[in-house]
N, C-alpha and C positions, 0 to 999 in steps of 0.2 A: 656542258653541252647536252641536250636533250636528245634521249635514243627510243626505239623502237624494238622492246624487248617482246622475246615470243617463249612461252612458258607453254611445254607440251607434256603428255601425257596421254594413258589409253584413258579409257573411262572406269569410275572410280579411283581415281591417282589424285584428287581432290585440287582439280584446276579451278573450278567456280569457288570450292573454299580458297584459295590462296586469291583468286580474285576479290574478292572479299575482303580478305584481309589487307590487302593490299591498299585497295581505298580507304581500311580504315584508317592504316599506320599516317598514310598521307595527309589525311583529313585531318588527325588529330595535332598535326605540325603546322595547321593552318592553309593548307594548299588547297585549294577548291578543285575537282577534278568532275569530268561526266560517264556515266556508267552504261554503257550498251551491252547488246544481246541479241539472239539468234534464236529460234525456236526452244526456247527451255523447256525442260518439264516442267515449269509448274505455270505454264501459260505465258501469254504475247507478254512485253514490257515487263519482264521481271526474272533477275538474276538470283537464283536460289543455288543451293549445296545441297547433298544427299545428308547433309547434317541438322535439313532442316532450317538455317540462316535465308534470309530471302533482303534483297534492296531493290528497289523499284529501277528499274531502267528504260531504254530507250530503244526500240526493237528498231532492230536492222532488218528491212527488206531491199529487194534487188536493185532496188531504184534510190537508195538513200545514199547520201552525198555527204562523206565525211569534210572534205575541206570546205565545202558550202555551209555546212552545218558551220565550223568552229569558224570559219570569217564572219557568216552573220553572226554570230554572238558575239565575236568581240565589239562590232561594228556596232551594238548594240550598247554596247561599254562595261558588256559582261566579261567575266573574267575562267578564263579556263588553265591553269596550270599540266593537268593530264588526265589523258584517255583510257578508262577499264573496260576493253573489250573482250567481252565473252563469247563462247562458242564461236571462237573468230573463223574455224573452219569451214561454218558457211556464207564466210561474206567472200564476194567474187573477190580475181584476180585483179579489176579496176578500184576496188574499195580497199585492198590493201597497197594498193599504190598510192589512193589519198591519203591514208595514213601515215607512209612514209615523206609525202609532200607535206604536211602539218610537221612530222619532227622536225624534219629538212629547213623551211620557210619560216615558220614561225617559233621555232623553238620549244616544242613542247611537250612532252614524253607521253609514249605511248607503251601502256600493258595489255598485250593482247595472248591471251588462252583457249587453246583449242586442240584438238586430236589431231594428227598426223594422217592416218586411213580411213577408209570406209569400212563398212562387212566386207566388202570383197579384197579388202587388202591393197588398194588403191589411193593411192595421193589423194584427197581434197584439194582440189584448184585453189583455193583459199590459202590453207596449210603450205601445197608448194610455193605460192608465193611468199610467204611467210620467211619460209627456209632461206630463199633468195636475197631477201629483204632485208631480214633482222640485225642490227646489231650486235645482239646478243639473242642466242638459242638456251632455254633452260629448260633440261629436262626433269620431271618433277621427280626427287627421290621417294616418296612416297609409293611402293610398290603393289598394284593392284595383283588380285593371285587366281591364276583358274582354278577350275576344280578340284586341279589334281593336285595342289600348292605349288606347283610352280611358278614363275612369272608371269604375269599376263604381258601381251603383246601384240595380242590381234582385238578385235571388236566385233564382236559378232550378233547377226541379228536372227530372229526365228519367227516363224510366221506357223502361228496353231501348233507349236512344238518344233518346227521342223528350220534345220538352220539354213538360209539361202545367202546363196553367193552370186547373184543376179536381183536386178529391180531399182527400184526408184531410189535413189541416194538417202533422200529426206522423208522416211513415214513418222507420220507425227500420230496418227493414229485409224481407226477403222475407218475404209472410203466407199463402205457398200453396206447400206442400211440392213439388206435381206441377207447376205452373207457377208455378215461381219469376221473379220479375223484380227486374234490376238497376238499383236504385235509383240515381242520383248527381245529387250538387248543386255546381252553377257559378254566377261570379258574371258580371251582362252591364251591356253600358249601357243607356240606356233605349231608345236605335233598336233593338237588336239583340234586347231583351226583346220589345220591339212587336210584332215581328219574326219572333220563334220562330227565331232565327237561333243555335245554338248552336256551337258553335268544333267538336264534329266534324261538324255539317253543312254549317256554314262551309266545310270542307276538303271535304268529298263534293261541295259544288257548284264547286270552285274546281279538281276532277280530273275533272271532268265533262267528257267530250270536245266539241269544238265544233262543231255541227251541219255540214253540209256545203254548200257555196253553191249547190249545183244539188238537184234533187229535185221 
Protein backbone atom coordinates (compact mmCIF):
# COMPACT_ATOMS: atom_id res chain seq x y z
CA UNK A 1 0.00 0.00 0.00
CA UNK A 2 1.34 3.30 -0.95
CA UNK A 3 1.62 6.09 2.02
CA UNK A 4 2.22 9.64 2.49
CA UNK A 5 5.41 9.90 4.73
CA UNK A 6 6.39 13.50 6.28
CA UNK A 7 10.12 13.67 7.22
CA UNK A 8 10.66 16.96 9.47
CA UNK A 9 13.15 18.71 10.96
CA UNK A 10 14.52 22.43 12.01
CA UNK A 11 16.79 23.69 9.32
CA UNK A 12 20.16 22.23 8.78
CA UNK A 13 18.78 18.73 10.18
CA UNK A 14 19.55 17.82 6.39
CA UNK A 15 15.85 17.29 5.07
CA UNK A 16 16.73 18.17 1.21
CA UNK A 17 19.81 15.85 1.85
CA UNK A 18 17.58 12.86 2.76
CA UNK A 19 15.29 14.07 -0.04
CA UNK A 20 17.90 13.30 -2.22
CA UNK A 21 18.68 10.49 -1.12
CA UNK A 22 15.75 9.22 -1.10
CA UNK A 23 15.07 9.55 -4.94
CA UNK A 24 18.11 8.19 -5.36
CA UNK A 25 17.76 4.82 -3.31
CA UNK A 26 14.35 4.46 -5.45
CA UNK A 27 15.61 5.33 -8.69
CA UNK A 28 18.24 2.94 -8.54
CA UNK A 29 15.58 -0.02 -7.91
CA UNK A 30 14.06 1.09 -11.20
CA UNK A 31 11.11 3.11 -9.82
CA UNK A 32 10.73 6.28 -11.76
CA UNK A 33 9.49 9.09 -9.31
CA UNK A 34 8.94 13.29 -9.72
CA UNK A 35 11.00 15.77 -7.70
CA UNK A 36 9.21 19.09 -6.54
CA UNK A 37 10.01 22.11 -4.57
CA UNK A 38 9.40 25.50 -2.89
CA UNK A 39 11.45 28.43 -2.79
CA UNK A 40 14.97 26.89 -2.51
CA UNK A 41 18.20 28.50 -1.92
CA UNK A 42 19.69 28.01 -4.80
CA UNK A 43 16.75 29.36 -6.99
CA UNK A 44 13.11 28.51 -8.78
CA UNK A 45 12.95 24.55 -10.12
CA UNK A 46 15.93 23.15 -8.17
CA UNK A 47 16.28 20.91 -5.16
CA UNK A 48 19.64 21.44 -3.62
CA UNK A 49 21.46 20.43 0.10
CA UNK A 50 23.64 22.72 2.17
CA UNK A 51 26.04 19.80 0.97
CA UNK A 52 26.13 21.32 -2.14
CA UNK A 53 23.99 18.08 -4.13
CA UNK A 54 21.41 20.01 -6.36
CA UNK A 55 18.43 17.74 -8.90
CA UNK A 56 16.58 19.73 -11.09
CA UNK A 57 12.85 19.81 -10.03
CA UNK A 58 9.59 21.20 -10.47
CA UNK A 59 8.59 24.39 -8.36
CA UNK A 60 5.58 24.45 -6.65
CA UNK A 61 3.53 27.80 -6.69
CA UNK A 62 0.21 28.49 -5.13
CA UNK A 63 -1.75 27.62 -8.09
CA UNK A 64 -0.09 24.22 -8.96
CA UNK A 65 -2.13 21.05 -8.87
CA UNK A 66 -0.80 17.92 -7.62
CA UNK A 67 -3.40 15.53 -8.64
CA UNK A 68 -3.91 17.39 -12.10
CA UNK A 69 -0.25 17.10 -12.44
CA UNK A 70 0.07 13.12 -11.72
CA UNK A 71 -3.47 12.34 -13.83
CA UNK A 72 -2.19 14.13 -16.80
CA UNK A 73 0.84 12.13 -16.93
CA UNK A 74 -0.29 9.09 -16.66
CA UNK A 75 -3.09 9.94 -18.98
CA UNK A 76 -0.17 10.59 -21.18
CA UNK A 77 1.11 6.91 -20.53
CA UNK A 78 3.80 8.35 -18.37
CA UNK A 79 4.76 6.55 -15.56
CA UNK A 80 4.96 7.90 -12.06
CA UNK A 81 5.76 5.48 -9.09
CA UNK A 82 6.47 8.36 -6.25
CA UNK A 83 6.55 11.98 -5.23
CA UNK A 84 9.93 13.91 -3.65
CA UNK A 85 8.48 16.80 -2.20
CA UNK A 86 10.48 19.38 -0.85
CA UNK A 87 10.24 22.35 1.45
CA UNK A 88 6.66 20.86 1.52
CA UNK A 89 6.05 23.65 4.27
CA UNK A 90 5.12 26.03 1.80
CA UNK A 91 2.73 24.21 -0.22
CA UNK A 92 -0.91 25.22 0.94
CA UNK A 93 -3.37 23.21 3.07
CA UNK A 94 -5.38 22.25 -0.51
CA UNK A 95 -1.91 20.97 -2.07
CA UNK A 96 -1.36 18.58 0.73
CA UNK A 97 -4.72 17.21 0.49
CA UNK A 98 -3.96 16.38 -3.24
CA UNK A 99 -1.14 14.70 -2.18
CA UNK A 100 -2.92 12.68 0.08
CA UNK A 101 -5.62 12.02 -2.72
CA UNK A 102 -2.76 10.53 -5.22
CA UNK A 103 -1.61 8.00 -2.33
CA UNK A 104 -5.27 7.46 -1.50
CA UNK A 105 -6.65 6.97 -5.34
CA UNK A 106 -3.93 5.98 -7.35
CA UNK A 107 -1.61 4.34 -5.16
CA UNK A 108 1.43 5.99 -4.98
CA UNK A 109 3.73 7.03 -2.41
CA UNK A 110 4.58 10.19 -1.49
CA UNK A 111 8.01 11.79 0.43
CA UNK A 112 7.31 14.96 1.57
CA UNK A 113 10.20 17.26 3.79
CA UNK A 114 9.67 20.30 5.29
CA UNK A 115 9.91 22.30 8.80
CA UNK A 116 7.28 22.34 11.28
CA UNK A 117 7.55 26.47 12.27
CA UNK A 118 8.12 29.66 11.20
CA UNK A 119 10.69 32.46 12.87
CA UNK A 120 7.92 33.18 15.08
CA UNK A 121 7.47 29.76 16.20
CA UNK A 122 4.24 29.13 14.35
CA UNK A 123 2.83 26.14 12.43
CA UNK A 124 3.26 26.41 8.58
CA UNK A 125 -0.31 25.70 7.21
CA UNK A 126 1.42 23.27 5.03
CA UNK A 127 3.35 21.55 7.99
CA UNK A 128 0.01 21.39 9.94
CA UNK A 129 -1.56 19.70 7.38
CA UNK A 130 1.22 17.51 7.07
CA UNK A 131 0.76 16.41 10.75
CA UNK A 132 -2.76 15.70 10.13
CA UNK A 133 -2.26 13.80 6.97
CA UNK A 134 0.72 11.69 7.25
CA UNK A 135 0.98 8.15 7.55
CA UNK A 136 3.93 8.27 8.89
CA UNK A 137 5.78 11.39 10.81
CA UNK A 138 9.77 11.07 10.69
CA UNK A 139 11.63 13.19 12.65
CA UNK A 140 15.04 13.56 11.28
CA UNK A 141 17.66 12.33 14.01
CA UNK A 142 20.27 14.21 12.54
CA UNK A 143 20.53 17.18 15.30
CA UNK A 144 21.09 20.70 14.17
CA UNK A 145 22.86 22.80 17.30
CA UNK A 146 22.47 26.56 18.26
CA UNK A 147 25.21 28.46 19.35
CA UNK A 148 25.33 27.40 22.51
CA UNK A 149 25.49 23.55 21.54
CA UNK A 150 22.52 22.75 22.51
CA UNK A 151 19.70 21.46 20.45
CA UNK A 152 18.20 23.53 18.03
CA UNK A 153 14.45 23.83 17.81
CA UNK A 154 13.39 26.97 16.72
CA UNK A 155 14.17 28.85 13.33
CA UNK A 156 15.10 31.93 13.34
CA UNK A 157 15.26 34.82 11.01
CA UNK A 158 17.24 38.45 11.26
CA UNK A 159 16.99 41.25 9.24
CA UNK A 160 20.63 43.63 9.20
CA UNK A 161 21.49 41.58 12.30
CA UNK A 162 18.49 41.97 14.19
CA UNK A 163 16.28 38.87 14.95
CA UNK A 164 12.39 39.48 14.18
CA UNK A 165 9.41 37.70 15.40
CA UNK A 166 6.86 39.55 13.21
CA UNK A 167 6.64 39.90 9.10
CA UNK A 168 6.28 38.17 5.89
CA UNK A 169 6.37 34.15 6.34
CA UNK A 170 8.38 33.82 3.09
CA UNK A 171 11.60 36.45 2.48
CA UNK A 172 13.47 35.08 -0.27
CA UNK A 173 15.56 38.03 -0.39
CA UNK A 174 16.06 42.11 -0.52
CA UNK A 175 12.52 43.88 -1.81
CA UNK A 176 13.83 47.54 -1.70
CA UNK A 177 16.48 48.43 -4.31
CA UNK A 178 17.42 51.87 -2.16
CA UNK A 179 17.37 50.17 1.17
CA UNK A 180 18.18 46.85 0.78
CA UNK A 181 18.33 44.59 4.02
CA UNK A 182 20.20 41.48 4.69
CA UNK A 183 18.23 38.89 5.27
CA UNK A 184 19.65 35.47 7.15
CA UNK A 185 18.37 32.52 8.95
CA UNK A 186 19.82 30.56 12.03
CA UNK A 187 18.93 27.83 13.82
CA UNK A 188 18.39 28.42 18.27
CA UNK A 189 17.35 26.58 21.18
CA UNK A 190 14.21 27.42 22.70
CA UNK A 191 16.02 29.64 25.70
CA UNK A 192 18.01 31.41 23.31
CA UNK A 193 14.77 31.90 20.72
CA UNK A 194 12.86 33.29 23.82
CA UNK A 195 15.56 35.26 24.14
CA UNK A 196 16.21 37.08 20.96
CA UNK A 197 19.76 35.88 21.76
CA UNK A 198 21.36 35.20 18.27
CA UNK A 199 25.00 33.87 18.05
CA UNK A 200 26.28 37.38 16.71
CA UNK A 201 24.72 39.13 19.61
CA UNK A 202 25.72 36.44 21.56
CA UNK A 203 29.37 37.44 20.78
CA UNK A 204 28.53 41.49 20.84
CA UNK A 205 27.34 40.91 24.44
CA UNK A 206 30.25 38.52 25.53
CA UNK A 207 33.06 41.53 23.94
CA UNK A 208 31.12 43.98 25.72
CA UNK A 209 33.54 45.64 28.21
CA UNK A 210 32.72 45.29 31.82
CA UNK A 211 31.45 48.29 33.58
CA UNK A 212 33.79 49.85 35.96
CA UNK A 213 33.47 49.14 39.98
CA UNK A 214 33.49 52.92 40.88
CA UNK A 215 31.23 55.59 39.18
Amino acid sequence: MAELHFFTGTMDSGKSTLALQTNHNHAARGRIGSIFTAHDRAGEATLSSRLGLTHEAIEVGAEFDFWRYVVDTLTRGGRIDYLICDEAQFYTPEQIDQLAKVVDELQIDVFAFGILTDFRSVLFPGSARLVELADRMHVLQVEALCWCGKRATHNARTENGVMMTEGEVVVVGDTDDHDPVEVAYEVLCRQHHRRRLTAARARAVSMAPEPLPFG
